[in-house]
Each structure stands twice: as structure tokens, then as C-alpha cells.
C-alpha positions in Angstrom: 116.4 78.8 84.3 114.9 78.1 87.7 113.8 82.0 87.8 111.8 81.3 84.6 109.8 78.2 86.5 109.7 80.2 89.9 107.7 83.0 87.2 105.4 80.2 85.8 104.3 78.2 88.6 103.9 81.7 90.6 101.6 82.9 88.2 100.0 79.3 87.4 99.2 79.8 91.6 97.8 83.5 91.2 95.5 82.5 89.1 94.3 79.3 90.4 93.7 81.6 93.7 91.6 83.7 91.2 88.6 80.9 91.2 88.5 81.6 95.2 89.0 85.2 95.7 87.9 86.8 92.8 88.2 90.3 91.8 90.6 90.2 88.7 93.9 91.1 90.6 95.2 87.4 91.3 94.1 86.8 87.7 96.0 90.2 86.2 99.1 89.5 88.2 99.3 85.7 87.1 99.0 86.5 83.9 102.0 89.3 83.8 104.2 86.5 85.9 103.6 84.4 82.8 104.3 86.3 80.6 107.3 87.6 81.9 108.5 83.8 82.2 107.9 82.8 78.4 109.9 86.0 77.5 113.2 85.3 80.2 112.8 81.6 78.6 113.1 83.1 75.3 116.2 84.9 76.4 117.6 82.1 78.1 117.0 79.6 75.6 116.8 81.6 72.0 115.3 79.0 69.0 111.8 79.0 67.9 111.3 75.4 68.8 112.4 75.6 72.0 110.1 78.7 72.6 106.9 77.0 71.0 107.5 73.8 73.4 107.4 76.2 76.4 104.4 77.8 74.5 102.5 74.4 74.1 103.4 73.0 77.9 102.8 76.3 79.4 99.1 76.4 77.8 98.5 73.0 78.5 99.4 74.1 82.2 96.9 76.7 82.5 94.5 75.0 80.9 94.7 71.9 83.1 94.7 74.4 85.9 91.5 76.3 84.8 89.7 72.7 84.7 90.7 71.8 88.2 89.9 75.2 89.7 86.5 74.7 87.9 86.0 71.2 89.2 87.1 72.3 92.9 84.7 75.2 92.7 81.5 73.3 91.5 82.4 70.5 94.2 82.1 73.6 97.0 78.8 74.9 95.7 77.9 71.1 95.3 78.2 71.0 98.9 77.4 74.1 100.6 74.2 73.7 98.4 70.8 75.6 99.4 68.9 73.5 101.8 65.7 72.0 100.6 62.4 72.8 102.3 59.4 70.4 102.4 56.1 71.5 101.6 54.7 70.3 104.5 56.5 72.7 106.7 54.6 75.6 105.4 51.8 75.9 107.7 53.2 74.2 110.8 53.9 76.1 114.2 57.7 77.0 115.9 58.8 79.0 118.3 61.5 81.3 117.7 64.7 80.8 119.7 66.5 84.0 119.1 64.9 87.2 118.5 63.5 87.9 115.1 64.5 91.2 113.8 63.3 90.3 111.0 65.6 87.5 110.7 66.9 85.1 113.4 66.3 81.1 114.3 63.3 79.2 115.1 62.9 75.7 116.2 60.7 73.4 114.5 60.6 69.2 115.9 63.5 69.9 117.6 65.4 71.3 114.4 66.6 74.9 114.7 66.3 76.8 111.6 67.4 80.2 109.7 64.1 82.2 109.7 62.8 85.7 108.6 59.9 87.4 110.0 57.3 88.8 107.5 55.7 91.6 109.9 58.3 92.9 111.3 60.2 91.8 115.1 59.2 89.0 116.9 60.6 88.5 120.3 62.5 85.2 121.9 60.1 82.5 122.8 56.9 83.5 120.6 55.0 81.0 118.6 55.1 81.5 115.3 53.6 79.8 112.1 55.4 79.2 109.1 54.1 80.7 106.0 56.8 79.8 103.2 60.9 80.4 102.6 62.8 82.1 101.1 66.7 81.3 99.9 67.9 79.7 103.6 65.5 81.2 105.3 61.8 79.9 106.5 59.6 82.8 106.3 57.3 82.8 109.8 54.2 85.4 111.0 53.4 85.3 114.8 51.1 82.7 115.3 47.3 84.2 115.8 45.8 84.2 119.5 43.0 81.6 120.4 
């Protein structure tokens, strides 16, 4: 009977993994690990009631399982959320600190940011101007002679 639980809770793991490395295998293999449990429970423990009590606890497993997966994985995305750019950035000088090529950082009131040069290179040190963004990124021109 433990071999029957080692199956489930193995495959109950696989395919809580599956929310955090996805590709279908984690979610494949749990589901083969759980099946083979309900049918060495079955030959363990012959009886239709005893079988649809495994049944019922078993999908009220996975289910619980699927909803905490789901919660953990919307609480990451909740916090490695986009940053938010203000509109008044967008027309304001930096200078970059690293190399643009295209993309690279650039520092802005003492702030380093993630930016991405629309022309092309820029090289370490150059004053740039902000011009919009762009996912992460703050999209930056060099900044026009005087």
C-alpha cells in the first residue's frame, strides 16, 4: 500500500512542477504515475467502493493542487510585474552607462535603467534623450549637438 501513495504523491509532485517548467513532460509523467497508482490500489484493495473513495480523494488532490500551483504562479507574475514608466520621462536627457548595442543601461536622476537605442549603437558615456519604451526597456536617440 505505501507503493500506491509513493505513485500518487510522485505524480501529484510532477505535475505541480508542470506550472514551473512547462513543456508537457512533468505533466505526462505525473499523469502515468497516477494512474498507475489508482490501478495497484485497485489490485490491492479490490471493491468498487473502496476504488471510488481513492477516485474521489485522489481528484480532489489534483484539483487542490492545480489551484495552488495557479495561485503560486499568478503571485510570481504579480511580483516580477512590468515596470511602470511615467510620461514624463519621455523627453528627458540620460546618459548611457554601458554601451548601447542597441540595448544596454542608461542612467536617469541617478536611476539606472534597461534601455534600447532606436538608431543603432551608442557608445558608454553619450547623452542621450529619451523618446518612449518599450516592454522593460526606455527607448533613447543620441541627444542632438548644440
Amino acid at each position: 500500500m505505501f507503493f500506491v501513495w509513493a505513485l500518487a504523491l510522485s505524480g501529484l509532485f510532477l505535475i505541480y512542477l508542470e506550472f514551473f517548467l512547462p513543456g508537457a513532460i512533468m505533466a505526462i509523467g505525473g499523469s502515468l504515475l497516477l494512474i498507475g497508482s489508482i490501478f495497484l490500489f485497485h489490485i490491492h484493495k479490490p471493491g468498487f467502493l473502496s476504488l471510488t473513495l481513492y477516485l474521489i480523494s485522489l481528484s480532489a488532490a489534483v484539483y487542490s493542487l492545480v489551484r495552488f500551483a495557479l495561485w503560486r504562479v499568478h503571485s510570481n507574475a504579480t511580483k516580477n510585474a512590468l515596470p511602470t514608466f511615467s510620461k514624463e520621462m519621455i523627453g528627458k536627457p540620460a546618459r548611457t552607462t554601458t554601451d548601447l548595442k542597441p540595448s544596454g543601461h542608461i542612467t536617469l536622476d541617478d536611476q539606472v535603467y534597461l534601455a534600447l537605442s532606436e538608431t543603432g549603437a551608442i557608445d558608454k558615456g553619450a547623452d542621450v534623450t529619451i523618446i518612449g519604451t518599450q516592454g522593460t526597456h526606455l527607448i533613447v536617440i543620441p541627444k542632438e549637438p548644440s
